[in-house]
N, C-alpha and C positions, 0 to 999 in steps of 0.2 A: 761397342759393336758386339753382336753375337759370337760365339765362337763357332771358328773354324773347324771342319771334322773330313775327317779322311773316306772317301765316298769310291766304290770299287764298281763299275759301271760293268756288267758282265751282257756283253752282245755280240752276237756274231757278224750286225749292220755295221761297216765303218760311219755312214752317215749319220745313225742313229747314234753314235759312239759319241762323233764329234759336234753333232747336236745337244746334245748333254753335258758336254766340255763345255762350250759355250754357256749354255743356259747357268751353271753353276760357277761360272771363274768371276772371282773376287769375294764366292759365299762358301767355298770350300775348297779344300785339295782334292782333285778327283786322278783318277788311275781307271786306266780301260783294259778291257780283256776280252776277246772275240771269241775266247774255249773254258771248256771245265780246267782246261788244264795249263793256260795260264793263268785264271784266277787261283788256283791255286798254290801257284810259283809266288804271286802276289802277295798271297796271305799267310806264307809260310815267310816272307821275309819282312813283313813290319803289321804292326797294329791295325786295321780297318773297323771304322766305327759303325760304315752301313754299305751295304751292298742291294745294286738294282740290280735284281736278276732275270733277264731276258725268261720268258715260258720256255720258249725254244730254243736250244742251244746244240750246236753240230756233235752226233753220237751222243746224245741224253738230252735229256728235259730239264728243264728249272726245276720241276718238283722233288725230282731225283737228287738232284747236287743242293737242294733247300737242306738234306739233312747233315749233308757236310758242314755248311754254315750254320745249320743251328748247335751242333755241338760244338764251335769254333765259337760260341755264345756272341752272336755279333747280330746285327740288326738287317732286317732285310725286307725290301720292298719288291713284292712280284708285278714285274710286266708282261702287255700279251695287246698285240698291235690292234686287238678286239677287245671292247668290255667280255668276257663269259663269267657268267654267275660261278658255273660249275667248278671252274679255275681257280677263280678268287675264293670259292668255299673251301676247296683243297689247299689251296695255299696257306690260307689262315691255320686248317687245323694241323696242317702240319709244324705250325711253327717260327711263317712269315708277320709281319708287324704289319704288314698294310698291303695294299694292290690296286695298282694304278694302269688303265688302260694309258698307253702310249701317246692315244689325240690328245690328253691332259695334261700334257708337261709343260706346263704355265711353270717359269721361271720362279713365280714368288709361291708359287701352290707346291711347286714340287721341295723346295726350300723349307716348306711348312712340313712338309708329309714328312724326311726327313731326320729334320728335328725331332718331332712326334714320334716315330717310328726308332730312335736312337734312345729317346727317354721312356718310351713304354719296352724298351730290350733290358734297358739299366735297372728300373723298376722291378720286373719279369725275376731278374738271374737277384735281384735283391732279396724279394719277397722267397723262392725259392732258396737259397741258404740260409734265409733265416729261419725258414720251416724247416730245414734239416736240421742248424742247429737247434732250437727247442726239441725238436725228436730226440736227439741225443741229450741235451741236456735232462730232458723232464726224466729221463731212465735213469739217467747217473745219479739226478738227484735226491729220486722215488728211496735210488739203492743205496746212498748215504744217510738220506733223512731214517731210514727204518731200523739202524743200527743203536745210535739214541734213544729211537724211540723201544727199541724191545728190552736195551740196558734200564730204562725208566722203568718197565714194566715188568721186569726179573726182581730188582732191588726193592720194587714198592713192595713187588710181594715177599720175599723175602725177608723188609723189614716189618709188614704185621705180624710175620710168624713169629719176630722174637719179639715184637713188643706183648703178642700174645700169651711168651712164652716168660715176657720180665727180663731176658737177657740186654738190659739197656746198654753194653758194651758193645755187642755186636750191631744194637739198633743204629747206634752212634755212627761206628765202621760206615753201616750201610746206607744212612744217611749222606754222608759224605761223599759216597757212590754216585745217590743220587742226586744230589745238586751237582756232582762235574756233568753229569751226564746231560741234565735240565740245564746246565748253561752251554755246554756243547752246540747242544741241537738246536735253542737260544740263537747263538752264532753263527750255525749254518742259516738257520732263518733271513736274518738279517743280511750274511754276505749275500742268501741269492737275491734276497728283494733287492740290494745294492747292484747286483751287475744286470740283473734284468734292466732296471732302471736306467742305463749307460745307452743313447741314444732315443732314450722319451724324448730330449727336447731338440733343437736343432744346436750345432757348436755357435757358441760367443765365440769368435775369433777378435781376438785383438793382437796389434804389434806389442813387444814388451823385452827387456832383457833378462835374457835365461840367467845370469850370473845370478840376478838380487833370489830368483824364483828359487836355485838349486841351493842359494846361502839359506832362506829361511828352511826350506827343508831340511839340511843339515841339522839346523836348533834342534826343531823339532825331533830328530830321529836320535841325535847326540842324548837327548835324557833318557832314553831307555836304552842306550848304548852300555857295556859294561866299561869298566876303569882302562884305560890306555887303549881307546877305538882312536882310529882318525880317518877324518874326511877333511880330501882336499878337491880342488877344481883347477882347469885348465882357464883361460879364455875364453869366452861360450860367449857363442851369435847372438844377437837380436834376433827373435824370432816371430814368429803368427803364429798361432795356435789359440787353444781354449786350455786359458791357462789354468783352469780350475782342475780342468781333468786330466791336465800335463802333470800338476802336481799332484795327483792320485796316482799315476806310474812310477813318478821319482820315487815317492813315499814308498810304496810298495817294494822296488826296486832294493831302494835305501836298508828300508827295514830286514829286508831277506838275505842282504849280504849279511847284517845283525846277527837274523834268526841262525842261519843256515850257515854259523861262525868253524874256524878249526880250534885246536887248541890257543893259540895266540891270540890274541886281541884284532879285532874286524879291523883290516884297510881298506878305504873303499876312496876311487878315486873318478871323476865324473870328468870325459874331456866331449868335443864337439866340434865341430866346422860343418861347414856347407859343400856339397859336393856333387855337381852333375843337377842341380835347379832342385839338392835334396835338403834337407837339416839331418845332419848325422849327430846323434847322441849316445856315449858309451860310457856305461858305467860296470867297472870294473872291482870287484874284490878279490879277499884272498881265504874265502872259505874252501868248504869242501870239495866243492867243484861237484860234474855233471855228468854222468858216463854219456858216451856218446847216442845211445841206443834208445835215449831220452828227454835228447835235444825240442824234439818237437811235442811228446809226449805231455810236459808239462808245462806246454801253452793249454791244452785243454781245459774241460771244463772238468770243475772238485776234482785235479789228476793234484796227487803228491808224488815228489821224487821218492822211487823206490829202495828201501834197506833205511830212511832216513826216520828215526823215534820223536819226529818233531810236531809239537799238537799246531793245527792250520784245519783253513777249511778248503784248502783248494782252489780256490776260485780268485786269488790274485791274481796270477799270472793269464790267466783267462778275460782276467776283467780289463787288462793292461792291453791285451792284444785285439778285446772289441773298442779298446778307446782308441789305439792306433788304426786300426781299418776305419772309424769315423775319421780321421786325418785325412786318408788316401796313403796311408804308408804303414810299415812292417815294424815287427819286436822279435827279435831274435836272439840265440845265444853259443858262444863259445866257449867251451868248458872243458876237463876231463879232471877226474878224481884227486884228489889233491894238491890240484894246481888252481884253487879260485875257476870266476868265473867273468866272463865279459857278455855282456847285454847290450844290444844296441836298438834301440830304437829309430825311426827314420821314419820324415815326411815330406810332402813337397814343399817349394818356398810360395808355393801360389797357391796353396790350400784353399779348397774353397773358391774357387779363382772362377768355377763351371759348373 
């Protein structure tokens, strides 16, 4: 069966109200509102996925209160007891998904419209962050890639001048230079083609147990771990997810409690349950920790934690939190400077479910 979606009927007609009750019971939850101003009571108190908005509504227009609901990023269908061109063209450019004269409320047509009108809003506010994000990214990266690239271009010159000059000691030095520098920029290359790439294909979801997933990880992260790290684990759910790119967060995760060690030997500790229709995953260390004024800062994109001398390209923790928004769920962290840090990861149990 299709899913159910929460539908906000905005008219001032009781009849028309309750004509539309009907037409839509057993194909969604619907909620009525006869003003601007108890739809908005409405929608300040839970979710709404599409709203029919009357043209006319008592003290203001639909077109008027369309811009409330479009920043409230929710989907919405203009009505007007008349087909008008002129209506349905405003409506559109301001921001409505569809428009539907009122003689047309065929039960399966308006079911259709809708749907339609709920997945081209989804699409809209998609397409739209993703264009902001690249705007931000393509700058940050413009400004990381060019760093590399003028350290290459310092040292080459540099080193003709002493090999011009026969100083093959300092040639040497400066060679050295520059291959960190040609493998740096090397590495940035590669992470961004790496996290561009996170959402080319659609998620493989499969059921699978978190336990065996978070053990081989472990292996893997334990050899480049220094002498006296430990990892251990709690009981951890059965999960859904795509576990390929589940294990490209743990890893990451894993590794950064590693990187981002104190004096002592890394403890890192990975527990989980399900809570609220969620998967809650938290992985826990006992490094440096995180000032608070940084907590979200280095989910960004190429952002490193600031005062930290540690070579990275930024773009883990960024890459962790586009594969958790392909979930339908968050990556966060709890931290403060010298007390370790906790990361939590979280998605729904029906991922993918709509």
């Amino acid at each position: 069966m299709s899913a159910h979606h929460r539908v906000l009927v905005i008219d001032d007609d009781l009849i028309f109200r309750l004509t539309v009750t009907r037409a839509l019971a057993g194909r969604h939850e619907v909620h009525v509102a006869g003003s601007a101003e108890e739809a908005n009571t409405i929608l300040d108190a839970g979710e709404v996925d599409c709203v029919l908005l009357d043209h006319r509504l008592p003290g203001t227009t639909g077109l008027e209160f369309l811009e409330t609901l479009v920043e409230r990023e929710v989907a919405v269908i203009m009505l007007s007891a008349a087909g008008n061109e002129s209506v349905a063209a405003a409506a559109i450019a301001g921001g409505c998904q569809d428009y539907l004269p009122k003689r047309e409320l065929d039960p399966d047509e308006l079911d259709r419209r809708i749907r339609g009108a709920i997945e081209q809003q989804r699409l809209g506010a998609e397409l739209a962050r993703t264009r902001a994000e690249l705007e931000t990214f393509s700058h940050v990266a413009a400004h990381d890639l060019r760093a590399p690239a003028r350290q290459i271009e310092v040292f080459a010159r540099m080193a003709r001048e002493s090999l011009e000059e026969g100083d093959l000691a300092t040639l040497d030095e400066q060679l050295r230079f520059l291959e960190a520098a040609a493998e740096r920029l090397g590495g940035l290359i590669v992470a961004i083609h790496r996290h561009t790439l996170v959402g080319e294909d659609p998620l493989s979801l499969s059921s699978f147990d978190l336990n065996a997933l978070v053990d081989t990880t472990f292996d893997l992260v334990r050899a480049e771990a220094p002498e006296g790290s430990s990892f251990r684990r709690g009981t951890l759910p059965h999960v859904t997810a795509d576990a390929s790119l589940l294990e490209q967060v743990l890893q990451n995760l894993l590794k950064n409690a590693v990187k981002y060690r104190a004096e002592k030997p890394p403890a890192v500790e990975v527990r989980g349950h399900v809570e609220g229709g969620r998967y809650m995953v938290h992985v826990a260390d006992n490094g440096t920790g995180i000032p608070a004024s940084e907590h979200e800062r280095v989910f960004g994109p190429l952002q490193r934690a600031v005062g930290r001398d540690i070579e990275g390209t930024g773009l883990g923790l960024a890459t962790c939190k586009k594969i958790m928004q392909l979930h339908g769920g968050t990556i966060s962290v709890e931290s403060e400077p010298g007390r370790g840090s906790t990361f939590t990861i979280a998605w729904p149990t029906e991922v993918g479910a709509h």
